[in-house]
N, C-alpha and C positions, 0 to 999 in steps of 0.2 A: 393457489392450492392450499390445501391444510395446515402448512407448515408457516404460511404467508397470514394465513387466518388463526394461526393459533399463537405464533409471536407476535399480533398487532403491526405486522409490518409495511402491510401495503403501500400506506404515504411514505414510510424511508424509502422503499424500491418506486414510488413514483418521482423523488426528490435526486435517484442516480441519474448519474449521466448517461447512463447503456440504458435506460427508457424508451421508448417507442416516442415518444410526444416528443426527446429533445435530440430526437434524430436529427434534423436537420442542424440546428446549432451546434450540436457535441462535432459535426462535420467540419463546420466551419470553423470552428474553435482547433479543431486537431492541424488541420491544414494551416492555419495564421501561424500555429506554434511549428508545425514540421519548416514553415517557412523561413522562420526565426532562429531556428535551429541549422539551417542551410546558410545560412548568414556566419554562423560562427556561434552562432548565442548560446550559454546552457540554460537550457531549459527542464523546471522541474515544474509540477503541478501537484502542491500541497495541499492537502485535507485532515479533514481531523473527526473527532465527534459522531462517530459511527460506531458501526458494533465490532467488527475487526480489524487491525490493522493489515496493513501489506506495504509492499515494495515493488514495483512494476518496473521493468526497462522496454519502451517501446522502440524501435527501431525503422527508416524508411529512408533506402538509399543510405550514405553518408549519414546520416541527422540520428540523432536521438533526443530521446526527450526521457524523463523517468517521472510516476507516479507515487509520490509519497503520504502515505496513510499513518496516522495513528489512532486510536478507539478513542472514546470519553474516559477520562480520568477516574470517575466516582462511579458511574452506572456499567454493569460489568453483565454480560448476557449469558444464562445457561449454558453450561459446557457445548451440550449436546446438540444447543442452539449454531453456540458459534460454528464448532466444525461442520454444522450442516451448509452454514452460510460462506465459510471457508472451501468446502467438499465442491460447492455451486462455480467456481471461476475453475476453467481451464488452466494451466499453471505455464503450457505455450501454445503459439498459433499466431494464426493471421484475423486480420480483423477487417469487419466491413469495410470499414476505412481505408482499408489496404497497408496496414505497417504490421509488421510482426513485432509483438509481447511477448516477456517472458515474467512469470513472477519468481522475484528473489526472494524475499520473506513474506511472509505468513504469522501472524501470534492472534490468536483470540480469546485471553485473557485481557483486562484492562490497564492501559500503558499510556505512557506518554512520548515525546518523541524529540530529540533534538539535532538540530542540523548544524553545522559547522563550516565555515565558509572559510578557505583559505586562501584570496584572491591573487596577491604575489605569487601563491604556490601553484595559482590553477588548482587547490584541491577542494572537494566539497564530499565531509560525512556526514551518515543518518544514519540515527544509531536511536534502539526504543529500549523502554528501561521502563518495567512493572516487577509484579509480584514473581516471584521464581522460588525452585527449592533442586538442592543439589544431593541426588543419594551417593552414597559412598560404598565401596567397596564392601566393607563389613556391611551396612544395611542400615545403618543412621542416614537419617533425609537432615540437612541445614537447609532453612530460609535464605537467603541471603538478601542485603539488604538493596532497595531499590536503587540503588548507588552504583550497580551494576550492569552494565548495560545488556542484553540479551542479545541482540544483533547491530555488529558495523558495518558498516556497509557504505566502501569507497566509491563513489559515481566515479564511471569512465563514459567520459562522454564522444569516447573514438566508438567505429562501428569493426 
């Protein structure tokens, strides 16, 4: 569409997983991980280097798995761009696949993302941390520095 032809975006949305051409693989990929995930495993699928970030929890039977996103560092996409490209995902639902999604964050400014692995504790955070500003009550806006994290966000990997 216009939106696809006016942000050059066509090869990113041919290089997604939810593609028509990597239907059959994105299949077999989801199913290997639900399996792995039945097992005991946690299972996360990391990505990066796109134009917005998210946080997905998929769900099927017992099993989870979660999708972890963050944007490109330095290359930052039109406001009006992002939340269109934001506006485009369902935020719940069921999927061809058969597992229900839910998305937990959303940010489309440019961020970076880190994860935490706390293995004696069984704990694992992901938490993204970019540009931000805080207004106050009286009507002064503070930047705050990127030091800050914008969203934590504890994986529970019980259904």
């Amino acid at each position: 569409g216009a939106i696809v032809d006016l942000a050059d975006l066509e090869d990113d949305l041919r290089d997604a997983w939810e593609h028509e051409l990597h239907k059959t693989e994105r299949r077999q990929l989801v199913e290997l991980l639900f399996e792995a995930a039945g097992r005991g495993l946690k299972i996360s699928i990391l990505s990066g280097d796109v134009h917005v970030s998210a946080a997905f929890r998929m769900s099927r039977g017992s099993s989870v798995i979660y999708q972890l996103t963050s944007s490109a560092i330095t290359y930052n996409l039109a406001l009006p761009m992002g939340w269109a490209l934001g506006a485009g995902v369902v935020d719940e639902g069921e999927s061809p696949d058969g597992y229900h999604f839910k998305r937990l964050a959303l940010y489309t400014e440019r961020n970076y993302a880190l994860i935490t692995v706390d293995a004696p504790q069984g704990k694992v955070e992901f938490q993204l941390y970019g540009p931000q500003s805080v207004s106050h009550p009286w009507g002064a806006t503070e930047d705050l520095p990127v030091t800050h994290s914008m969203m934590k966000l504890e994986l529970d990997f019980k259904v």
